[in-house]
ROVEXFI-136882 format. One record per residue (C-alpha): residue number from 1; z, y, x; residue in three letters. Coordinates in pm, whole numbers, plus 50000, padded with zeros to 5 digits. Each point is the difference from the previous one (the first is absolute). Layout:
% ROVEXFI-136882
resi:NUM z:Z y:Y x:X resn:ALA
...
This chain:
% ROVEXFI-136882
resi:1 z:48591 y:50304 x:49702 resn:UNK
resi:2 z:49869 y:50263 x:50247 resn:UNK
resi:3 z:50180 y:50177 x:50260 resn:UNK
resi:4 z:49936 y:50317 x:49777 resn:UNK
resi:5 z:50273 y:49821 x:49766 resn:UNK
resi:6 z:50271 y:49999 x:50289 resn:UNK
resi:7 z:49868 y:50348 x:50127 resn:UNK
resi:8 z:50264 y:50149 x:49775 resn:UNK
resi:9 z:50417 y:50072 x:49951 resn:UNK
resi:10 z:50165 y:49712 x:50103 resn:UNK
resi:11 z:50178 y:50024 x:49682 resn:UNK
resi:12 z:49693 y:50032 x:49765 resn:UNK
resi:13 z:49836 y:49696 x:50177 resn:UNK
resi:14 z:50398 y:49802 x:49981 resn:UNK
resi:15 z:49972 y:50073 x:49616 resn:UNK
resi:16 z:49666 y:49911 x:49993 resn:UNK
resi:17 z:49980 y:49675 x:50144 resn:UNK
resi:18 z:50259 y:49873 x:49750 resn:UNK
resi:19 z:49774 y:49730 x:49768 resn:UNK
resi:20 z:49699 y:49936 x:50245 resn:UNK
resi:21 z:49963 y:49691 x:50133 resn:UNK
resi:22 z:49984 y:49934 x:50367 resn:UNK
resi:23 z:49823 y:49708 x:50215 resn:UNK
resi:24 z:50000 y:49854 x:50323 resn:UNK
resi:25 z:49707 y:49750 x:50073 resn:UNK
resi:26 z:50065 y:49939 x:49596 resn:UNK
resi:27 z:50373 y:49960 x:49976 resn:UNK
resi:28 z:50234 y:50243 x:49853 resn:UNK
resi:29 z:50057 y:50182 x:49668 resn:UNK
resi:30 z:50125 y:50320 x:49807 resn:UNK
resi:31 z:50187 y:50249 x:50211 resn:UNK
resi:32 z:50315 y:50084 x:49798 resn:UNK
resi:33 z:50213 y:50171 x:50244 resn:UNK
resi:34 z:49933 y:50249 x:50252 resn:UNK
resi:35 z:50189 y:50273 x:50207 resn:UNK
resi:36 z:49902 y:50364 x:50186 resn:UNK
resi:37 z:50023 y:50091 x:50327 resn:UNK
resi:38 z:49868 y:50292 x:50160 resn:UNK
resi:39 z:50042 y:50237 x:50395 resn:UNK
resi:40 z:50228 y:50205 x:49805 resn:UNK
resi:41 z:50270 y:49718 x:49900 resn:UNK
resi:42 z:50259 y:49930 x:50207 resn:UNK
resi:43 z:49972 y:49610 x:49886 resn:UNK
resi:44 z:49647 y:49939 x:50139 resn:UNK
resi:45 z:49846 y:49876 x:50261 resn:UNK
resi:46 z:49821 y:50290 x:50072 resn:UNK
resi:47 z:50241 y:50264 x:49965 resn:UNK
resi:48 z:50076 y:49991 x:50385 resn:UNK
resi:49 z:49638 y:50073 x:50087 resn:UNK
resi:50 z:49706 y:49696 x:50106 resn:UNK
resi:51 z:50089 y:49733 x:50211 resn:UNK
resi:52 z:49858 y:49646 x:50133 resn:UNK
resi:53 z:50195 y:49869 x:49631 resn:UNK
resi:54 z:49876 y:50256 x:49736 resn:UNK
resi:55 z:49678 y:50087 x:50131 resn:UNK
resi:56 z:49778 y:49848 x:49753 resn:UNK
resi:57 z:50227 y:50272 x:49763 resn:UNK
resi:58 z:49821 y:50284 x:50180 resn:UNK
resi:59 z:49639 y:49864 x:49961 resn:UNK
resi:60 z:49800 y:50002 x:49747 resn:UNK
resi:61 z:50134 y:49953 x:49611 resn:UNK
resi:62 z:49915 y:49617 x:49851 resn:UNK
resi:63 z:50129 y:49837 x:50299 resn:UNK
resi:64 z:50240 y:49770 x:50012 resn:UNK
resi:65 z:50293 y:50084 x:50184 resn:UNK
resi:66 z:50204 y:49634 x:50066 resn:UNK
resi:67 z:50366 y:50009 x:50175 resn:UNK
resi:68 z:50255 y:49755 x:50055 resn:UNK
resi:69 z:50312 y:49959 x:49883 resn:UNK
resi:70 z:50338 y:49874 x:50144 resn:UNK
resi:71 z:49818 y:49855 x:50186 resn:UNK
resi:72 z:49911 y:49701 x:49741 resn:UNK
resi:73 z:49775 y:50142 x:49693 resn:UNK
resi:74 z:49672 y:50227 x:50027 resn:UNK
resi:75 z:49929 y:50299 x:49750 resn:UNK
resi:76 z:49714 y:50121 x:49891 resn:UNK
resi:77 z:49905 y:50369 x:49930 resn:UNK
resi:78 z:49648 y:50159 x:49882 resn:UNK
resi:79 z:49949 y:50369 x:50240 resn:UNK
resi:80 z:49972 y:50316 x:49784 resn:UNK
resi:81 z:49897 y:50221 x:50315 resn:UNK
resi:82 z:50236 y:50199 x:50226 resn:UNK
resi:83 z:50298 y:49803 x:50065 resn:UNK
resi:84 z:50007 y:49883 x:49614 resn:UNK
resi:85 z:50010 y:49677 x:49905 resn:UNK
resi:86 z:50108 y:49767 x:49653 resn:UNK
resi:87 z:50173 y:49694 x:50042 resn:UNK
resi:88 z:49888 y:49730 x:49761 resn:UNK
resi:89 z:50378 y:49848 x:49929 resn:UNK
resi:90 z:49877 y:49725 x:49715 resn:UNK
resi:91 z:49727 y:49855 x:49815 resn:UNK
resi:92 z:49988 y:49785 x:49686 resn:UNK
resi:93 z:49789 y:49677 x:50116 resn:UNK
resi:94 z:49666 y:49895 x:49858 resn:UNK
resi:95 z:49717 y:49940 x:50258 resn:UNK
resi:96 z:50038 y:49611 x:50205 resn:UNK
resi:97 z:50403 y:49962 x:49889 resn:UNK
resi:98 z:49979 y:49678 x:50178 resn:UNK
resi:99 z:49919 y:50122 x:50306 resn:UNK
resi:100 z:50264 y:50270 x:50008 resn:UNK
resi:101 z:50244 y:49744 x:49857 resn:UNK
resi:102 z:49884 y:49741 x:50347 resn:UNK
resi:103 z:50058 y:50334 x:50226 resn:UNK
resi:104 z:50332 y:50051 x:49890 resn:UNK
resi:105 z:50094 y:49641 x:49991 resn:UNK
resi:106 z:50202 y:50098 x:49699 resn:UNK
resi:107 z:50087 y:49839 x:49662 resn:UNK
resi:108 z:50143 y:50339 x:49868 resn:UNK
resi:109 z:49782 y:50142 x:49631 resn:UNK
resi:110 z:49668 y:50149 x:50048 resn:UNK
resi:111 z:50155 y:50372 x:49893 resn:UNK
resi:112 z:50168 y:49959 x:50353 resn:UNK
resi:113 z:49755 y:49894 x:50239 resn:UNK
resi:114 z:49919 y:50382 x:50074 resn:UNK
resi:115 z:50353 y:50132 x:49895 resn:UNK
resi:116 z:50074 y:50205 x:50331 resn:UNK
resi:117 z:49751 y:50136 x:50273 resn:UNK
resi:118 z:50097 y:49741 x:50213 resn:UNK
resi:119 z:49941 y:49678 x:49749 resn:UNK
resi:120 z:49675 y:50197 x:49919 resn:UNK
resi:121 z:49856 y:50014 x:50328 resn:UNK
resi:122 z:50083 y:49624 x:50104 resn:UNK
resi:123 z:49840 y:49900 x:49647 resn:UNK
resi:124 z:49688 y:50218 x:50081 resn:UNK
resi:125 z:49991 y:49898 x:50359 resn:UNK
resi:126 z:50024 y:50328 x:50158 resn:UNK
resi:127 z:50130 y:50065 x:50321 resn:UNK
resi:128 z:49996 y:50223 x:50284 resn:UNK
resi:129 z:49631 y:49945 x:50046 resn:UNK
resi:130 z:49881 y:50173 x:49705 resn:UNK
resi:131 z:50160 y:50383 x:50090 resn:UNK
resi:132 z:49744 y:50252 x:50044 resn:UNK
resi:133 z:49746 y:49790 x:49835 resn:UNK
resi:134 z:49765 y:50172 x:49697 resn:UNK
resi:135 z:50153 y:49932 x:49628 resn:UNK
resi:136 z:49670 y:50030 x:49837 resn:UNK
resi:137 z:49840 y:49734 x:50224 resn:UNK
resi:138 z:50033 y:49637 x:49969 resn:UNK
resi:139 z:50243 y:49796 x:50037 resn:UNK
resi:140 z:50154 y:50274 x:49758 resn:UNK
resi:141 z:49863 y:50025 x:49633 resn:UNK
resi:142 z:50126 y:50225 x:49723 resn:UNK
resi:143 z:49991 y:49989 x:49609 resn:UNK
resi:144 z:50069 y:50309 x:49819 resn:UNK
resi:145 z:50266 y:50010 x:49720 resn:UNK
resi:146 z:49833 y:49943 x:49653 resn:UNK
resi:147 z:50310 y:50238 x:49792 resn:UNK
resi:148 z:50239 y:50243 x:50106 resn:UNK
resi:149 z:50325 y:49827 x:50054 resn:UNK
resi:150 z:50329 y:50125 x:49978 resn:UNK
resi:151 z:50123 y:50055 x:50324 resn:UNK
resi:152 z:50360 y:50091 x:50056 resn:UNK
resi:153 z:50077 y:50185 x:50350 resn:UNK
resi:154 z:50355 y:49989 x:50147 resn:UNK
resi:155 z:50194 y:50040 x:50347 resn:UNK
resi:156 z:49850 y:49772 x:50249 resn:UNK
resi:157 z:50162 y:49671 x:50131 resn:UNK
resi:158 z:50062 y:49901 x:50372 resn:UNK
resi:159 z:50019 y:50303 x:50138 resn:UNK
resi:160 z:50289 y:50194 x:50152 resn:UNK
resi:161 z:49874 y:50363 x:50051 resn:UNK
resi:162 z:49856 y:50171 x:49646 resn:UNK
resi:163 z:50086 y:49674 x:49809 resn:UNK
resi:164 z:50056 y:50274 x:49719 resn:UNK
resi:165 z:49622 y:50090 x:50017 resn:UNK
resi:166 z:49816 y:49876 x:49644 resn:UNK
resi:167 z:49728 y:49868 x:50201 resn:UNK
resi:168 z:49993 y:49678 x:49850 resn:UNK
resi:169 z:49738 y:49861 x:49705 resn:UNK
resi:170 z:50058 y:49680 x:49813 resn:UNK
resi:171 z:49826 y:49853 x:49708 resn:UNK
resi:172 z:50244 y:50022 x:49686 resn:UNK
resi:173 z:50087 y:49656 x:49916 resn:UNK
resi:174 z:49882 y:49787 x:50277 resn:UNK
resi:175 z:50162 y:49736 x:50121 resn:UNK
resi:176 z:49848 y:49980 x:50330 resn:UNK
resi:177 z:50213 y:50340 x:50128 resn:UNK
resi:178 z:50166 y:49947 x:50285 resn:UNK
resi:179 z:50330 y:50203 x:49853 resn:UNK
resi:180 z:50082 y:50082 x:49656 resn:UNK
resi:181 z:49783 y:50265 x:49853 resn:UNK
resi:182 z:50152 y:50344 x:49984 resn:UNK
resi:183 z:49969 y:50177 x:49618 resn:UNK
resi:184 z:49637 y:50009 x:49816 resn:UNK
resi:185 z:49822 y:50320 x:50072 resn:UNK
resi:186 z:49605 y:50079 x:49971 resn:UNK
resi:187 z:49901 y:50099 x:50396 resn:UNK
């Protein structure tokens, strides 16, 4: 992936990374679940204007944009360019499983390793250190999607402001979704 692929609607690149596969230094998998956030939405970061936290969400698009979380779990979000920004919630493990297992220190199925943004980024070993870094650089490595999957886009999860928002892409039928799928639709 180039940053011309994140240079576009938040919500066109959240659909579109649904069914490519993501790497970091050779672990990680399928992205299966992603949600939207852009200046405009009360629920992001950004909304508020830049600050100290969110400035890697004002600079260039295909950056990652890394935040913690209560305080415990990182998240991980690819830049789309002016304050916009897709947070990868899940992927569907298949690159170094054994590794990601070892970093969770988890006995739990392999569909749940990356179940949540949180178990995802402690499986793929990302932390604070990688925010503002380049997406189409190593450690990071993309593989396009091979067919067009069915994606089915619902209300997004976590939030409190604009939960109601259908900013949120999941692969139809995975079981590595952080929350139950909402209804089938073609995105």
């Amino acid at each position: 992936m180039n940053r011309a692929f994140f240079a576009r609607d938040v919500v066109t690149v959240a659909r579109a990374l649904i069914g490519v596969t993501l790497t970091v230094s050779g672990v990680g998998g399928t992205i299966v679940e992603t949600e939207a956030y852009d200046a405009t939405d009360p629920a992001s970061h950004s909304f508020s204007g830049p600050s100290a936290r969110n400035a890697a969400m004002f600079g260039p698009a295909g950056t990652a944009y890394v935040y913690r979380i209560y305080g415990l779990h990182h998240c991980l979000n690819v830049t789309c360019g002016e304050g916009a920004a897709v947070l990868i919630r899940a992927l569907a493990p298949t690159d170094s499983i054994a590794v990601m297992r070892m970093r969770r220190a988890t006995s739990q199925p392999d569909a749940l390793l990356c179940a949540g943004p949180g178990r995802l980024c402690k499986a793929l070993g990302i932390d604070l250190a990688f925010d503002a870094t380049p997406l189409d650089a190593p450690p990071f490595a993309w593989r396009n999607r091979h067919t067009e999957p069915l994606i089915a886009a619902g209300p997004r999860i976590g939030i409190t402001r604009a939960a109601e928002v259908p900013w949120r892409f999941v692969l139809q039928g995975s079981p590595s979704l952080s929350r139950r799928a909402p209804p089938a639709s073609r995105a």
